[in-house]
Phi, psi and omega in degrees: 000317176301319162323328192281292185317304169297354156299296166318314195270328160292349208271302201282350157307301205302322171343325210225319228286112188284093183264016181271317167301328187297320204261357159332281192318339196244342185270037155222109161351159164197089168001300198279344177276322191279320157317327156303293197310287208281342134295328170276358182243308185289322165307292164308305173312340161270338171308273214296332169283350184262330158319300209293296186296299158358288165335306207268033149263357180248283173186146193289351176267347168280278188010287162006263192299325185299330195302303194331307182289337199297326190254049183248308186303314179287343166302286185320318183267001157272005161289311172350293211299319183293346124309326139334299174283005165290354184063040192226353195277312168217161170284020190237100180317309180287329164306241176006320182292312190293306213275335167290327194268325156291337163298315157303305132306004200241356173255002181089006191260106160324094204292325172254026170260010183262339185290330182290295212283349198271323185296320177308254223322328167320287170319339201242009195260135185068031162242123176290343190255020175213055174271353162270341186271114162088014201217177169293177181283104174259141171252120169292183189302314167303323190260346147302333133337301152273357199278171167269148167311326170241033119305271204312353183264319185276327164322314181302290187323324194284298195287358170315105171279033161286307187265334155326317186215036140221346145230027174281306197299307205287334199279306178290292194262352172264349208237297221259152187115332228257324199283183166264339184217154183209169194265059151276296169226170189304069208282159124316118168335316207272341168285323177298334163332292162359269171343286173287358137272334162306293163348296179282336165282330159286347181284330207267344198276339181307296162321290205274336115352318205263317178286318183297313177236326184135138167355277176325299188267356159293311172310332180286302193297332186264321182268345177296295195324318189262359169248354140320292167321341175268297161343328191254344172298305186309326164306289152313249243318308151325276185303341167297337156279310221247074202220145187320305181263039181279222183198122218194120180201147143326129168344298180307316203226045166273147172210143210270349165297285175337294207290323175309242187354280158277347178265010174229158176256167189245127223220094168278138188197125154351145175299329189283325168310283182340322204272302187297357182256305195101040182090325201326330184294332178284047190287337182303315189283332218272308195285311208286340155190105188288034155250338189275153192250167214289320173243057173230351186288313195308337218251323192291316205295298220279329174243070160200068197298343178297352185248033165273330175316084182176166216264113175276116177269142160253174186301315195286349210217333179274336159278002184255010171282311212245046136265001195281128195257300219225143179263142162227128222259327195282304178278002197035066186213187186276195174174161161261165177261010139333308209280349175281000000 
């Protein structure tokens, strides 16, 4: 019963509901926090890689662990970076440049050719007809229907959560990350420029590693550490969309409050999780406004109770998002392919 009332009473707030005043107030940097972040993120992470090597004069299962932590720390600082290209992370463009593009080398990411496709996906989240862009592949029920068997056979492969968050990440950030160009969107010289300077700056941190301890033992220590961190990005990323109850409309009767709201999830997680995503779980405030920066999101969700109205995942609820396959445009929801 309570649940129904708190339905109801969110319903008929957001009905009225100014959120563009609300998010004023949050729609500013604050320096002296984002230095902190980045002191609290770029530090422990040179600890725990060092730790890591350290280690493996001892045993390699420690090794692990510390590379685990080191790379729960580089998830946090590729939030950095995704704030960064939001221009919301510091007031400052060359700070937000500087500091998105080391952040970007040390996450495997091109900072402004990741800035393009990320601003599309800003654009394109909750429009069905352009859900191919910046986003996983999704198919509706009907187009699933019609696909040829091996459509329908690599749609399997694509929607696997095998393959999803053990070679879509190694896939996406050591192989597609690596080019100047990809059909997501339209690149720049100078964002394709990028590329090839992330690129030449990972060879030189590679070189200059591999002469301080040797090849082997930069690789045992870096790559568990940086394909976690890509596993946990590719991870979020998903569930921030690809949730039962999301939202996917037409040109006509698209409305952009909806898709931030219903087409995105609130990833509730311990404080302590929260701090290594950098907020990332508050993606509903995050989509409604990408100005607010990764530690203003908890503080916008938390004194505004009218922007709660949204489909909350836990870990648990979050891994059962990725049996959901096929949109059904008729129910407006997610499916298994059971369901077919």
């Amino acid at each position: 019963m309570y649940d129904l009332v708190q339905k109801l009473y969110y319903y008929y707030m957001q009905k009225d509901i100014n959120w563009k005043e609300i998010i004023v107030d949050y729609n500013s940097s604050d320096h002296a926090r984002a230095y902190f972040q980045i002191f609290t993120s770029y530090i422990p992470y040179i600890i725990f890689w060092y730790l890591a090597y350290v280690s493996l004069s001892y045993s390699y299962f420690l090794t692990l662990f510390f590379a685990v932590i080191a790379g729960a720390f580089s998830a946090r600082i590729f939030s950095i970076m995704h704030d960064c290209s939001h221009g919301s992370f510091f007031g400052s463009k060359s700070l937000n440049n500087i500091t998105g593009f080391i952040s970007g080398t040390l996450t495997l990411t091109p900072f402004l050719c990741w800035k393009k496709i990320h601003a599309t996906h800003h654009a394109c989240t909750g429009k069905i007809n352009r859900r191919d862009i910046g986003d996983f592949e999704l198919m509706t029920i009907d187009e699933y229907l019609k696909a040829s068997k091996a459509q329908k056979i690599k749609y399997h492969i694509m929607r696997n959560p095998l393959f999803l968050l053990l070679i879509t990440p190694f896939l996406l950030f050591f192989i597609l990350q690596r080019l100047p160009a990809n059909n997501i969107a339209e690149f720049t010289k100078k964002e394709k420029e990028s590329v090839t300077w992330t690129n030449l700056s990972i060879v030189a941190i590679v070189i200059v590693m591999s002469w301080l301890i040797g090849f082997k033992a930069f690789f045992i220590v870096h790559f568990p550490a940086a394909l976690l961190a890509s596993t946990v990005g590719v991870f979020l990323f998903f569930i921030q969309h690809q949730f039962e109850n999301t939202y996917w409309a037409s040109k006509s009767d698209y409305s952009y409050f909806k898709a931030a709201m219903k087409g995105s999830s609130f990833f509730k997680l311990p404080m302590f999780f929260q701090f290594f995503i950098a907020n990332a779980g508050y993606h509903h405030i995050h989509h409604l406004s990408p100005q607010i920066p990764n530690y203003k999101l908890k503080k916008c969700h938390d004194e505004n109770i009218e922007l709660h109205d949204v489909s909350t995942l836990t870990f648990i609820s979050a891994i059962k998002t990725f049996n959901l396959k096929l949109w059904d445009d008729k129910n407006n929801k997610l499916v298994s392919f059971k369901n077919v």
